[in-house]
C-alpha positions as semicolon CSV with decimal commas, in nm:
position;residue;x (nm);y (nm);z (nm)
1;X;2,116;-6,599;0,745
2;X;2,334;-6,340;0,546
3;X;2,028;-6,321;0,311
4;X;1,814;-6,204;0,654
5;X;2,105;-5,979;0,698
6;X;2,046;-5,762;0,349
7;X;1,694;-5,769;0,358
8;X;1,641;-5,648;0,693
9;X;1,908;-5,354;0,577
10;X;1,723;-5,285;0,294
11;X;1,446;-5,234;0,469
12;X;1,593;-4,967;0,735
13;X;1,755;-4,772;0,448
14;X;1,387;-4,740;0,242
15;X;1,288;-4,639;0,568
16;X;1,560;-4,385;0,638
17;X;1,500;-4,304;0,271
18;X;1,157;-4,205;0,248
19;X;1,146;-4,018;0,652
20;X;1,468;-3,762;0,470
21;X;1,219;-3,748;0,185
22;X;0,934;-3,639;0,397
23;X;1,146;-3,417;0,607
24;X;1,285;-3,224;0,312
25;X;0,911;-3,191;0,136
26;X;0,823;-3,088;0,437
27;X;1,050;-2,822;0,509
28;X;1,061;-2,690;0,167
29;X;0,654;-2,646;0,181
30;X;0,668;-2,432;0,519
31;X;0,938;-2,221;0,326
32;X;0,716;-2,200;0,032
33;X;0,416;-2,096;0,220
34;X;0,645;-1,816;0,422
35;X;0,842;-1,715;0,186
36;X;0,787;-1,336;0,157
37;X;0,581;-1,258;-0,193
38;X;0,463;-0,899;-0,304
39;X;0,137;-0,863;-0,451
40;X;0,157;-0,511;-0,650
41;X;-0,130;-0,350;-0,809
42;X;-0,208;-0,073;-0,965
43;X;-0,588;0,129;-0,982
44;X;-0,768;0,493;-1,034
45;X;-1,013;0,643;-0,770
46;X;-1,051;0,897;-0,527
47;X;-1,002;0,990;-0,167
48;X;-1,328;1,022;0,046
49;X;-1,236;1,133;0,355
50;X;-1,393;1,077;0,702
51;X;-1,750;1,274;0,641
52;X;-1,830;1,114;0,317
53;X;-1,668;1,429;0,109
54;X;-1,517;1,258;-0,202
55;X;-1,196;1,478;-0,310
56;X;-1,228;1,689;-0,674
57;X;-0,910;1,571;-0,760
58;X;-0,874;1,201;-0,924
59;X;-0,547;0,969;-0,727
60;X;-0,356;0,663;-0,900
61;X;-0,390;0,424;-0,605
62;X;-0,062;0,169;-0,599
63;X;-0,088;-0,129;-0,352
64;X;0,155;-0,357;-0,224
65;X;0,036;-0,674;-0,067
66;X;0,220;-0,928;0,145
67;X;-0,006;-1,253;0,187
68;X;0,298;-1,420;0,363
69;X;0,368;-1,404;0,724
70;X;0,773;-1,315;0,700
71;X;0,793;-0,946;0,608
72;X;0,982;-0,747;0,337
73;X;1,158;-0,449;0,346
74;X;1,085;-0,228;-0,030
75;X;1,299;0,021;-0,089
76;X;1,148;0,198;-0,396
77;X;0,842;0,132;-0,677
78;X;0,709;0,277;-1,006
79;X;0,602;0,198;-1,360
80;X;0,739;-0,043;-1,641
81;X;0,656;0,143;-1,957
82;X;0,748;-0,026;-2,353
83;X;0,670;0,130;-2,632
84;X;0,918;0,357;-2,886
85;X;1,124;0,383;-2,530
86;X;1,136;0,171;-2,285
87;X;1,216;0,171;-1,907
88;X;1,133;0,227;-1,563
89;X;0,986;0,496;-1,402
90;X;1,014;0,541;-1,022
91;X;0,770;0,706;-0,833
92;X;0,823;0,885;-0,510
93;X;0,636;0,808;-0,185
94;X;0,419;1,044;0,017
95;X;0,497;1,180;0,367
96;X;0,481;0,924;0,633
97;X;0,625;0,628;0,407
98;X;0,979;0,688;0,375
99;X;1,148;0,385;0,212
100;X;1,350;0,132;0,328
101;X;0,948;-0,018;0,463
102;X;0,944;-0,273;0,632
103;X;0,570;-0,477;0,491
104;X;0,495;-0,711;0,739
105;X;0,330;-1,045;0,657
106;X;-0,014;-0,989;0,591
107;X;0,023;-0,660;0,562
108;X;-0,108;-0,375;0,294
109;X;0,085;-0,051;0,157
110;X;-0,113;0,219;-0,003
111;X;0,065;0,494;-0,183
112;X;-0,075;0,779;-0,401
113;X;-0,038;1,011;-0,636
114;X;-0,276;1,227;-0,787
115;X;-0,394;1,163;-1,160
116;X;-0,258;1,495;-1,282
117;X;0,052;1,460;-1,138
118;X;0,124;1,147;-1,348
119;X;0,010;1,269;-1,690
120;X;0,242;1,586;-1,623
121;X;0,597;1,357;-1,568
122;X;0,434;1,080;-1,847
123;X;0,426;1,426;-2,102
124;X;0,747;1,554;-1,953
125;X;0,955;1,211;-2,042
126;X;0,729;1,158;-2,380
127;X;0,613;0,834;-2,298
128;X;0,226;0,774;-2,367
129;X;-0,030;0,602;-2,157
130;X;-0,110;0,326;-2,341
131;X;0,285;0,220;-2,292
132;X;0,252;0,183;-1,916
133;X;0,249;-0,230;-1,891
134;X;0,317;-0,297;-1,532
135;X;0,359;-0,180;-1,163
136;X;0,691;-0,249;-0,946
137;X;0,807;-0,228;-0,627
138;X;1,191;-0,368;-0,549
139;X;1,283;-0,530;-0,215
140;X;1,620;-0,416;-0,051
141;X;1,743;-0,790;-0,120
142;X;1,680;-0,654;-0,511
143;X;1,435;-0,849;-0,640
144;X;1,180;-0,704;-0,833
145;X;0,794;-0,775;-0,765
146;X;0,586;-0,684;-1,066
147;X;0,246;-0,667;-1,161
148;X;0,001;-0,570;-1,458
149;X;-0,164;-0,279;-1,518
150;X;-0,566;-0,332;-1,608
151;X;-0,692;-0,229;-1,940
152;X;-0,951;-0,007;-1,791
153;X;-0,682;0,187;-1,574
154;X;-0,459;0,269;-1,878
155;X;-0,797;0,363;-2,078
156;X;-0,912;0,535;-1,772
157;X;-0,572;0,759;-1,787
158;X;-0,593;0,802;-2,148
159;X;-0,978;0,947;-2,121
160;X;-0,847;1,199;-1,818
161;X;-0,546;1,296;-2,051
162;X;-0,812;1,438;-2,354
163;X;-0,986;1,600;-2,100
164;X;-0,675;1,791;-1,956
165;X;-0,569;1,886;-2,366
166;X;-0,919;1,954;-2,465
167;X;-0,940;2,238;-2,088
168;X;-0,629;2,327;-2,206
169;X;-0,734;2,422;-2,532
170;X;-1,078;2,557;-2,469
171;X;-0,917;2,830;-2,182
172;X;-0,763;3,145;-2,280
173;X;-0,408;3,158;-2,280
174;X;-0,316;3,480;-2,038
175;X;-0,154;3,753;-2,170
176;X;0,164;3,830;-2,041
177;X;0,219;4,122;-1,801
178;X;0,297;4,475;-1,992
């Protein structure tokens, strides 16, 4: 009989055993899937607005994705640069996104800047375009979402750079005023 005894409580605590087991995988696989997760990415293009009428002026295009359903709230993004230096540079947002943001799941942020703009602060702080190595944007909580930069966009940047030095040194410098 005491041999019943142990074997039938054996039996209820594998039981009660694997159901916590379940429970907790469970649990921890709904937080997984929800947990909020920035997709950041980085590309080169140009506005086209309404009509069809593609803008002159070439943007750097950063995007922050949140595939998740619970939203995050950024509170600033920029660059990740090595090279001689190496640091962060932070970028500011347009009109109309004023950080802290609140991404919701599922949601997409676009921000801009235009090409130009870029190559003038890289020159101003020294740093080169082929040091630029990722994108980031920082949630209020602190943690840091990163992501790389593609080959062609640094190249792409590099390319628009000659171009500006090579106008630069093809136009007449103006005389000063007498």
């Amino acid at each position: 009989m005491p041999n019943v005894f142990w074997a039938a409580f054996a039996g209820a605590a594998a039981a009660g055993l694997i159901t916590l087991i379940a429970v907790l995988t469970a649990e921890w696989f709904r937080w997984f899937l929800d947990r909020p997760l920035v997709k950041v990415e980085m590309t080169l293009g140009f506005w086209v607005n309404r009509s069809g009428i593609k803008s002159e002026e070439r943007q750097v295009f950063y995007e922050v994705r949140n595939p998740h359903s619970k939203p995050v709230t950024l509170d600033a993004f920029g660059l990740i640069y090595k090279g001689s230096k190496s640091g962060r540079l932070q970028i500011s947002p347009q009109q109309g996104y004023q950080f802290p943001y609140q991404l919701d799941g599922g949601k997409l942020l676009s921000q801009w800047t235009p090409l130009i703009e870029l190559l003038i602060t890289l020159e101003g702080r020294e740093i080169a375009p082929r040091d630029l190595k990722k994108v980031w944007v920082r949630a209020s909580s602190g943690k840091v979402y990163r992501g790389n930069i593609k080959k062609w966009v640094i190249r792409d940047i590099e390319e628009e750079l000659e171009k500006e030095l090579k106008k630069a040194k093809e136009s007449p410098t103006p005389s000063p005023p007498p």
